[in-house]
KOLBAMAR-588024 format. One record per residue (C-alpha): residue in three letters; residue number from 1; x, y, z. Coordinates in steps of 0.1 Angstrom, whole numbers, always signed. Layout:
<r 'ALA',NUM,<X,Y,Z>> ...
//
This chain:
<r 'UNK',1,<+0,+0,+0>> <r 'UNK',2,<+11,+35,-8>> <r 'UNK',3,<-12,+54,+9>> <r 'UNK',4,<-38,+53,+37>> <r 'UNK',5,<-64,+66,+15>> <r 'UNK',6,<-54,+26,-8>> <r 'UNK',7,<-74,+11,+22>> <r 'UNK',8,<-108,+29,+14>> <r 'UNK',9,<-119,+37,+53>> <r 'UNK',10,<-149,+56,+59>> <r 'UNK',11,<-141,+93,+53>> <r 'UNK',12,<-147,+102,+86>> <r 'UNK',13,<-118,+74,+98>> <r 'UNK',14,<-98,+86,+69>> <r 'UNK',15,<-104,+123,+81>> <r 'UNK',16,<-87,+113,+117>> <r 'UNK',17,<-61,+97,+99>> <r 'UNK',18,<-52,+129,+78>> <r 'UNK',19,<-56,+153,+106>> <r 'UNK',20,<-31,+129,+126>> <r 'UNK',21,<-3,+134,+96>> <r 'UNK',22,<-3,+98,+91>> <r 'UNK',23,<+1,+92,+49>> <r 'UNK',24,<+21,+62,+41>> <r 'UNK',25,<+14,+27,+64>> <r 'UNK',26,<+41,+12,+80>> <r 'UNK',27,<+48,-24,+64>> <r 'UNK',28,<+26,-45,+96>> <r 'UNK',29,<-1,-20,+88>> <r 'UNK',30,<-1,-24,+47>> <r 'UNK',31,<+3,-64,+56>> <r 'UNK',32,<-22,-69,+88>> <r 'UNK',33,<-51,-39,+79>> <r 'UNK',34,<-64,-54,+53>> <r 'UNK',35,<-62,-94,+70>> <r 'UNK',36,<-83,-80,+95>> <r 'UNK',37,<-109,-62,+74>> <r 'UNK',38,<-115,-95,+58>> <r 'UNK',39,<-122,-110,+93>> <r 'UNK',40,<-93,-131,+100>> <r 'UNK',41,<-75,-144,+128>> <r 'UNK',42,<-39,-132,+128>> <r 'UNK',43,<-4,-133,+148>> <r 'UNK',44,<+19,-109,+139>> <r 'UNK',45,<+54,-106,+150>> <r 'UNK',46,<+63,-71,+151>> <r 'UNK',47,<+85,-51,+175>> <r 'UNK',48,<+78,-18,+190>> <r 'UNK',49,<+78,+14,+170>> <r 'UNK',50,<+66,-4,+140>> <r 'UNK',51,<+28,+11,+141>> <r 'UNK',52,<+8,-20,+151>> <r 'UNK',53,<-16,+2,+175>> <r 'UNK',54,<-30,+19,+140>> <r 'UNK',55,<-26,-16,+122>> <r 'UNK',56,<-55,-30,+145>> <r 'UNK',57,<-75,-2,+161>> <r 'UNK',58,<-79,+13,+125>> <r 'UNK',59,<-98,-15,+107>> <r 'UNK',60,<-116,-23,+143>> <r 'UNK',61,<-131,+12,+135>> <r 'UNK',62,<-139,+5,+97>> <r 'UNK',63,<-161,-24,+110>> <r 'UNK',64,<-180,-2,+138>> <r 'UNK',65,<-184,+27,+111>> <r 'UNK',66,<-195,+5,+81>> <r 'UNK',67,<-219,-20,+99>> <r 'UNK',68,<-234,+11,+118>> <r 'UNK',69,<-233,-6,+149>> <r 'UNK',70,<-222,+17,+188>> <r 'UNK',71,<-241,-6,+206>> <r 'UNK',72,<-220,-28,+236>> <r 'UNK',73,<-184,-31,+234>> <r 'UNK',74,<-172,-43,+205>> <r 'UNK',75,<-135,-43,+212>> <r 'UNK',76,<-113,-58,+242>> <r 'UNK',77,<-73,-54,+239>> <r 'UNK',78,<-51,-72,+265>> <r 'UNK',79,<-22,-54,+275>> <r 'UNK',80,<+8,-59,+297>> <r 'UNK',81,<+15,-24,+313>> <r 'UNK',82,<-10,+7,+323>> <r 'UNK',83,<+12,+30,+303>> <r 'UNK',84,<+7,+8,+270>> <r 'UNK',85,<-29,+12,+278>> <r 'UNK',86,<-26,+47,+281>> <r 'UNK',87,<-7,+51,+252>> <r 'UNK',88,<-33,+28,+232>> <r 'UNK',89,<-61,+45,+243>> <r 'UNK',90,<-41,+78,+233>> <r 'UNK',91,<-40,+69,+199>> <r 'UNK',92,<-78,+53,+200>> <r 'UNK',93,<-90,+85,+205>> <r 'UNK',94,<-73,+104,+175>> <r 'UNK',95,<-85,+80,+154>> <r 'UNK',96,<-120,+82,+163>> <r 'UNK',97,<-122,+116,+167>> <r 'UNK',98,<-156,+120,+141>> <r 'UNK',99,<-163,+89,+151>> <r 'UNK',100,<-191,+87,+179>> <r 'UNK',101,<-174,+55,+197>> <r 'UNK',102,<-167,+55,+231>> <r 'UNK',103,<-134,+41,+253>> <r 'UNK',104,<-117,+36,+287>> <r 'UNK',105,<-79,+21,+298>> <r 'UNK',106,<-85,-1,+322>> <r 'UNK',107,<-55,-1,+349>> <r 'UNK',108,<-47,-10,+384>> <r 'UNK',109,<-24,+18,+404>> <r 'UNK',110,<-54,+49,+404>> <r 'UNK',111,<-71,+63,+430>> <r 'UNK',112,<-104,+53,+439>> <r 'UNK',113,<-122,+79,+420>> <r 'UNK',114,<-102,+61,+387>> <r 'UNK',115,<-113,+29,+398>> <r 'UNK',116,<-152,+43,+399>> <r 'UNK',117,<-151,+54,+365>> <r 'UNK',118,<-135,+25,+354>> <r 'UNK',119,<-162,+2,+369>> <r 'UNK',120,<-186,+26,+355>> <r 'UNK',121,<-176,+29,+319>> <r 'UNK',122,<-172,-12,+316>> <r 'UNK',123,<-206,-13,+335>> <r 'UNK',124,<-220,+9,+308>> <r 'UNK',125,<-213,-11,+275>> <r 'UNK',126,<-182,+10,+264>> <r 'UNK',127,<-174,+6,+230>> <r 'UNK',128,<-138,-2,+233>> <r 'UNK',129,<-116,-18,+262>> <r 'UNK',130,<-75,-14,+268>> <r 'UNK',131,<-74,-34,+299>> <r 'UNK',132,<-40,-51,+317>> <r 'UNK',133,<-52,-84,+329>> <r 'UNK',134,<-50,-78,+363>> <r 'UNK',135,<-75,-51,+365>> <r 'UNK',136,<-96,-69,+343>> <r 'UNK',137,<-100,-98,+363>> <r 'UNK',138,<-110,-79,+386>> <r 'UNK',139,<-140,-64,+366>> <r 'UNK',140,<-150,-99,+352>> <r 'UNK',141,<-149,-110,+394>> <r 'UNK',142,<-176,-83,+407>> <r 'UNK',143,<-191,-91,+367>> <r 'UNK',144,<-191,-56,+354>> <r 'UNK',145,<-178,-70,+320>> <r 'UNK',146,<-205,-70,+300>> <r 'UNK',147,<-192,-92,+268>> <r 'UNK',148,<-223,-103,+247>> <r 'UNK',149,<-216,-80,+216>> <r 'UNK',150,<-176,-79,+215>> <r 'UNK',151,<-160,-89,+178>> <r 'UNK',152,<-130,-82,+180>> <r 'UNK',153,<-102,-96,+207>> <r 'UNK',154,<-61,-81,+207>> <r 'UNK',155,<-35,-95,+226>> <r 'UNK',156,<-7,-71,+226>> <r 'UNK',157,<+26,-76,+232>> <r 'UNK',158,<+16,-112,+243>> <r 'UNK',159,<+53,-118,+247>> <r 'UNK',160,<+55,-95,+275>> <r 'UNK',161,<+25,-108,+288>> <r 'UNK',162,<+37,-141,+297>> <r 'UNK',163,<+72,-133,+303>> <r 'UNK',164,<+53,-113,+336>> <r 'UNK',165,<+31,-144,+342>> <r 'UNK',166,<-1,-135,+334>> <r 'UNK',167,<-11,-165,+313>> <r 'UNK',168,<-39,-176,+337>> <r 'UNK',169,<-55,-144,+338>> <r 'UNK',170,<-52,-144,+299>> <r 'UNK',171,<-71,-175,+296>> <r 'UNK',172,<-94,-172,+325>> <r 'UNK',173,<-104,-138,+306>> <r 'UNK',174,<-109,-154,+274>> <r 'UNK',175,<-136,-177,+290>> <r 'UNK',176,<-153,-150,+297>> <r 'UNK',177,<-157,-138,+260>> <r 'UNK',178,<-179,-152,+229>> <r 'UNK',179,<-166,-181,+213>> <r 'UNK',180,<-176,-164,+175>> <r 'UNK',181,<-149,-138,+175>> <r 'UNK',182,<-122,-121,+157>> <r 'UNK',183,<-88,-126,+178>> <r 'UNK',184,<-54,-109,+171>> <r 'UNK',185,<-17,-116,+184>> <r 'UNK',186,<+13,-90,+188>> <r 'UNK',187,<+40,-102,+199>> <r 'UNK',188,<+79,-86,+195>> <r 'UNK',189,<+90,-123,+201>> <r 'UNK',190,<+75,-159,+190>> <r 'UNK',191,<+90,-183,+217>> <r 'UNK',192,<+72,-218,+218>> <r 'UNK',193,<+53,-204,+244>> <r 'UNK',194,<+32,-178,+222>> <r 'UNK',195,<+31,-204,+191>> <r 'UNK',196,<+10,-227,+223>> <r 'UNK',197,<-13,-197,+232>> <r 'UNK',198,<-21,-187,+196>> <r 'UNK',199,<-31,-222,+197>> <r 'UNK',200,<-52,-223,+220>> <r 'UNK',201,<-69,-190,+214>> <r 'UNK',202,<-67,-186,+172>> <r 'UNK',203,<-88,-198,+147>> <r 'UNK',204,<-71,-209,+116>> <r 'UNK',205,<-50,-175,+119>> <r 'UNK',206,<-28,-154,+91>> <r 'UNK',207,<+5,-152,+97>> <r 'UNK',208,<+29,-119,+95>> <r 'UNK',209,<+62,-114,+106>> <r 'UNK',210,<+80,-79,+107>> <r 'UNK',211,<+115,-69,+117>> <r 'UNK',212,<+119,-96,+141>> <r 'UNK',213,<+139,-90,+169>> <r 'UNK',214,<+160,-66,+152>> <r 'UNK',215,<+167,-30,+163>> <r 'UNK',216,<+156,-4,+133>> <r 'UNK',217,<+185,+6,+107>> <r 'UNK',218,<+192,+40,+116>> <r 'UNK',219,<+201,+28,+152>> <r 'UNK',220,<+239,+32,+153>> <r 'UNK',221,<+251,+7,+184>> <r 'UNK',222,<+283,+8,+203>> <r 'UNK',223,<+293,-7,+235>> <r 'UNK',224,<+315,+1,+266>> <r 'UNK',225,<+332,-20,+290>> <r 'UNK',226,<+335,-9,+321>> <r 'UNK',227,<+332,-23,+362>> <r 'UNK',228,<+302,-7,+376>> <r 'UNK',229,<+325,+16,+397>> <r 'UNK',230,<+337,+33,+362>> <r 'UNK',231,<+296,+36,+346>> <r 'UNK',232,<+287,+71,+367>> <r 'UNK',233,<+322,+89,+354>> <r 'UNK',234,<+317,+74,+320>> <r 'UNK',235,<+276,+87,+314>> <r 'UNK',236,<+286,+118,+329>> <r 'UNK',237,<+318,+126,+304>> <r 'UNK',238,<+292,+113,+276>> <r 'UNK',239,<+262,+137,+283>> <r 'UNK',240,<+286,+167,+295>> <r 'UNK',241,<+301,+160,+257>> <r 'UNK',242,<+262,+165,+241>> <r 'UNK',243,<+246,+198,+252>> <r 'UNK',244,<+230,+205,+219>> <r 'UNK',245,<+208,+168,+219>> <r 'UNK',246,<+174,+177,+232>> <r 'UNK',247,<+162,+137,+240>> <r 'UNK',248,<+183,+111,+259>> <r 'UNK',249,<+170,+84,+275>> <r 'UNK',250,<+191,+66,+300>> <r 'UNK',251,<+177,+28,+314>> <r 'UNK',252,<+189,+12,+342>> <r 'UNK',253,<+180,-22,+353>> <r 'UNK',254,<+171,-13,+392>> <r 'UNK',255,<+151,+16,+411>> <r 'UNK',256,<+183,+25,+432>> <r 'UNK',257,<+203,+34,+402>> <r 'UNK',258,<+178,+52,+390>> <r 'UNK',259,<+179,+74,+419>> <r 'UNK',260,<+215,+80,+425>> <r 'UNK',261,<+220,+88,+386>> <r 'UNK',262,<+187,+111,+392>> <r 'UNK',263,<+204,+127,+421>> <r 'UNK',264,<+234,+130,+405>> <r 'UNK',265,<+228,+146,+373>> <r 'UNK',266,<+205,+170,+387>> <r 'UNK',267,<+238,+181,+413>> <r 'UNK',268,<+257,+186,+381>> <r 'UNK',269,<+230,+210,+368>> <r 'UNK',270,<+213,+187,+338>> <r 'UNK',271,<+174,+186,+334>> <r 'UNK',272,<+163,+155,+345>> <r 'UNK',273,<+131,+132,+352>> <r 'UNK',274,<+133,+98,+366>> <r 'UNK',275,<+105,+68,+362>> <r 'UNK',276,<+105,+40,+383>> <r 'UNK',277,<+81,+16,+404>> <r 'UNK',278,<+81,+42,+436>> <r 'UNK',279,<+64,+69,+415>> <r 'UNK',280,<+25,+70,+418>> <r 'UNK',281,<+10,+65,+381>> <r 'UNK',282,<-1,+101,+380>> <r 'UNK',283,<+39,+109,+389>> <r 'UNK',284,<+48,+90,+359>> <r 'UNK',285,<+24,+101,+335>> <r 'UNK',286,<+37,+138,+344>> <r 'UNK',287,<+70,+134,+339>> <r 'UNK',288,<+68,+117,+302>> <r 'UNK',289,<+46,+143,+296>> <r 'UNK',290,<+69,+169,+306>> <r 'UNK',291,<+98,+148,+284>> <r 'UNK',292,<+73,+141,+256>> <r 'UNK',293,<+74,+182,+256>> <r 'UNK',294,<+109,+187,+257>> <r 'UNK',295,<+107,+201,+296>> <r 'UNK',296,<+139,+185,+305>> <r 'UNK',297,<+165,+165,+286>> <r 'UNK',298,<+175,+134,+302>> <r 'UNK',299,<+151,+111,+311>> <r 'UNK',300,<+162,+79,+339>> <r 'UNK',301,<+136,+51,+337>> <r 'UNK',302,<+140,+17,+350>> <r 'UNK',303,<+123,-13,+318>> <r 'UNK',304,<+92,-3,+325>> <r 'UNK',305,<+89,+24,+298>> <r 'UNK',306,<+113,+4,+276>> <r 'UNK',307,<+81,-11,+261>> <r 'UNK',308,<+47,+8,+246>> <r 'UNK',309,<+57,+45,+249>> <r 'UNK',310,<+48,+68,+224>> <r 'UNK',311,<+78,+90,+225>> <r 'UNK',312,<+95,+101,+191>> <r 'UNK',313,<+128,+115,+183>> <r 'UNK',314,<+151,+106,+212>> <r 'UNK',315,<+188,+111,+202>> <r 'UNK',316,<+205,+85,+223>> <r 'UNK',317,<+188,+59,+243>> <r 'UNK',318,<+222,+48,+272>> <r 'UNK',319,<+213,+11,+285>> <r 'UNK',320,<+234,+19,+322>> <r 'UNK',321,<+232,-21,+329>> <r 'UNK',322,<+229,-47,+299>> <r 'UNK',323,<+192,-62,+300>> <r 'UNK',324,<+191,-97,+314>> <r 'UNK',325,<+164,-108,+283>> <r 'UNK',326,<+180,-99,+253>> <r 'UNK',327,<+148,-90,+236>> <r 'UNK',328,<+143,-62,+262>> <r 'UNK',329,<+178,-46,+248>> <r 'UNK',330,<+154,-43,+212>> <r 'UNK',331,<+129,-28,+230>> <r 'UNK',332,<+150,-4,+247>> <r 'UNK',333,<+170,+3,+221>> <r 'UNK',334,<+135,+8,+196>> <r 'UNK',335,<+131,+40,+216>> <r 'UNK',336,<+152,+57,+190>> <r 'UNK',337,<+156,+62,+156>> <r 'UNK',338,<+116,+55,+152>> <r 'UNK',339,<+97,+63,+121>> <r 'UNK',340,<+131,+61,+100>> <r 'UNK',341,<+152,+85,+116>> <r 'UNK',342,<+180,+80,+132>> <r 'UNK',343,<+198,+72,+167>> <r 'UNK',344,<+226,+63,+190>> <r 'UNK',345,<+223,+35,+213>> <r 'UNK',346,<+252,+30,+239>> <r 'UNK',347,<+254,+0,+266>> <r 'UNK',348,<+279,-2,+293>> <r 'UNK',349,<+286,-40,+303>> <r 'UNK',350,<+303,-47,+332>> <r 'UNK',351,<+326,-84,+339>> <r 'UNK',352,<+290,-97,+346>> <r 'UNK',353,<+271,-91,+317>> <r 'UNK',354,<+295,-105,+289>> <r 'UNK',355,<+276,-134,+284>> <r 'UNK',356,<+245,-115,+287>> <r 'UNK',357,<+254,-90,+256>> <r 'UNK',358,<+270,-122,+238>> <r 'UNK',359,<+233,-132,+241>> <r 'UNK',360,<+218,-99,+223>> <r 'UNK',361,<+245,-94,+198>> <r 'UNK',362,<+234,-133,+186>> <r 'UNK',363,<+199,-127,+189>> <r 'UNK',364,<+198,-93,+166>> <r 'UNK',365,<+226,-111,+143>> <r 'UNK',366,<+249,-87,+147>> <r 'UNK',367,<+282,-77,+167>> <r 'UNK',368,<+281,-46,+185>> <r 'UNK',369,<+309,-18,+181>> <r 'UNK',370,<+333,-23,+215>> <r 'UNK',371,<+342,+18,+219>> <r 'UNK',372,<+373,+22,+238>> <r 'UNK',373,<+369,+42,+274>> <r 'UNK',374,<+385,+77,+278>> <r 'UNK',375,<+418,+77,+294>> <r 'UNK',376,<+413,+94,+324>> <r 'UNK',377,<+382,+68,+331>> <r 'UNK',378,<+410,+40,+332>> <r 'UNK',379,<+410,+5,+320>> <r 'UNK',380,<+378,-17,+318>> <r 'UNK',381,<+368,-55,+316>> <r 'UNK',382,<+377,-77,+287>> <r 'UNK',383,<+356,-90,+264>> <r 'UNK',384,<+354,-125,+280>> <r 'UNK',385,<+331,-144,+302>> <r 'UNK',386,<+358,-157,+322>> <r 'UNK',387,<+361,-136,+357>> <r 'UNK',388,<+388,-107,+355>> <r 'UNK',389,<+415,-100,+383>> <r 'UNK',390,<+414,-71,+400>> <r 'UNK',391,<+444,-49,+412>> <r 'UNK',392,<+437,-46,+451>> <r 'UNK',393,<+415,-73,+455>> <r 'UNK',394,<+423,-102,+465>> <r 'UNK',395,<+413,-139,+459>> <r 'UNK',396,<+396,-158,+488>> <r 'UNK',397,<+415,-190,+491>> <r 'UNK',398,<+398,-226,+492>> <r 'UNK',399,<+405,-252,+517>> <r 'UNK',400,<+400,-261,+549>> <r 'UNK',401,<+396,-225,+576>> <r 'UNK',402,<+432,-231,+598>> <r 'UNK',403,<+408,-215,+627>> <r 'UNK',404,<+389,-244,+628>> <r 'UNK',405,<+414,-268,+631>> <r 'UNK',406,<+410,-289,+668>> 
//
């Protein structure tokens, strides 16, 4: 497809579509759009940042539109994290803005009055669901969901989903849900696992696969080694070195780093935001707001916006600790050079992690640039798996303890 306008939506859809700037569809979009308009079950492998929210929310709409039918929900998507259902809902709402559907995200974390109008917009027969499972369970439990008219089923980044544990929930949810349905599958990764579920779940599905597991070309990768003692003087000469970049996004792999480096570029005068699990959900949504806006320049985030964030041209995405899934090092590195531009993505790996980044550089099929550290940082690891010696530290010897001789 070269154009939206190849798909023949209903003006007012295509209207939405215009106003949003969106002209040429992504490949998962020209491949799984029109799959689904002709009813099919599909899994599609596609990672993050390739546009699967419009490749299934925009046909979804089509169907609503052309059958003339607003009454019940008629849509459910399953989703791992509250800020991918924020984000979906986001983009739900563009899309259907001369469109006289209705929608709610459906997360755990709110206060109570979020939780009332949650209960009372599933009570009510809203059109279209974004739901974690969690929360949902919930909802089914006191039997707010009200099901009976719902065509169309999304599991999105199912991957994720199962790699958190929710599979029960899944399928305890699905119960729930008429048999005669339309189901999708999204999933950045297709482990055995998923290949089971779609199973299970799918009806004689299409199959798509897009840019599997790999990070997007304009990505330019390079690696340091360092020991963790070396990483805070190393990020620190690398951002005092880039005033002029507007968007870097640093990821750690704990809450505690994501503190001190917090704490420790804001003493050396950077603008700075930090997301981790400590923040309230309205404390996150503010400050990806405020970074979505260009408020501050540095943003410190533990995985959990690595995945489903809406959140374009960021110059350099700086993984502080190597992931331990490789597939989360895609995802965290997707965050840049989106929509065909371009990007850095830099990862420091300690002694540690070696066989961890062996692990990514042979799932993306490539090796990664080793960059060399500055001189007055000092010397880092080798590239090896097998432990290094340390000047200053000594080795514990084995054998018997000579206090405990009798």
């Amino acid at each position: 497809m070269h154009s939206f306008k190849d798909f023949e939506f209903h003006p007012l859809i295509q209207e939405s579509i215009d106003a949003m700037g969106f002209q040429k569809p992504t490949p998962v979009q020209s491949e799984a759009i029109p799959l689904i308009m002709q009813g099919k079950d599909l899994i599609a492998c596609a990672q993050t940042g390739t546009g699967k929210t419009a490749a299934f929310l925009l046909p979804v709409l089509q169907k609503i539109v052309k059958n003339n039918d607003f009454e019940g929900t008629k849509l459910l998507v399953i989703v791992p994290t509250r800020e991918l259902a924020m984000q979906i809902d986001q983009h739900l709402q563009g899309f259907s803005y001369f469109i006289p559907v209705s929608s709610v995200a459906v997360y755990g974390g709110g206060d109570g009055d979020t939780w009332e109008q949650q209960k009372s917009a599933i009570a009510a027969g809203v059109n279209m669901i974004i739901a974690t499972p969690g929360r949902l369970i919930s909802l089914i439990s006191l039997e707010y969901l009200r099901a009976e008219n719902l065509d169309t089923l999304v599991l999105d980044e199912a991957d994720r989903m199962l790699d958190m544990g929710f599979y029960d929930d899944i399928i305890k949810i699905i119960k729930t849900l008429p048999i005669e349905r339309q189901t999708l599958m999204f999933s950045a990764t297709m482990p055995p696992k998923i290949r089971l579920l779609a199973k299970k779940i799918l009806s004689d599905p299409a199959e798509i696969t897009i840019s599997l597991a790999k990070p997007a070309e304009g990505v330019l990768q390079g690696a340091y080694l360092v020991y963790d003692e070396q990483k805070q003087a190393l990020i620190m000469d690398l951002l005092h070195d880039k005033p002029d970049l507007k968007s870097i996004l640093v990821f750690s792999a704990t809450k505690k780093n994501v503190k001190a480096l917090y704490r420790q570029l804001k003493d050396d005068g950077f603008t700075c935001g930090a997301i981790h699990s400590d923040l309230a959900q309205s404390e996150r949504v503010a400050v990806l707001n405020d970074f979505k806006n260009r408020k501050f320049q540095i943003l410190v985030a533990t995985d959990i916006v690595s995945r489903g964030i809406d959140i374009d041209s960021i110059d350099i995405v700086i993984n502080y600790d190597v992931p331990a899934d490789a597939e989360d090092y895609v995802h965290r590195v997707g965050r840049t050079a989106r929509a065909k531009q371009t990007g850095v993505a830099l990862t420091f790996i300690n002694q540690k992690e070696v066989r961890s980044f062996r692990s990514i550089e042979r799932l993306i099929g490539n090796e990664i640039h080793k960059l060399p550290l500055p001189s007055h940082i000092g010397k880092g690891p080798e590239y090896t798996e097998r432990p290094a010696f340390r000047p200053g530290k000594k080795k514990k010897k084995k054998g018997k303890n000579p206090a405990k001789k009798r």
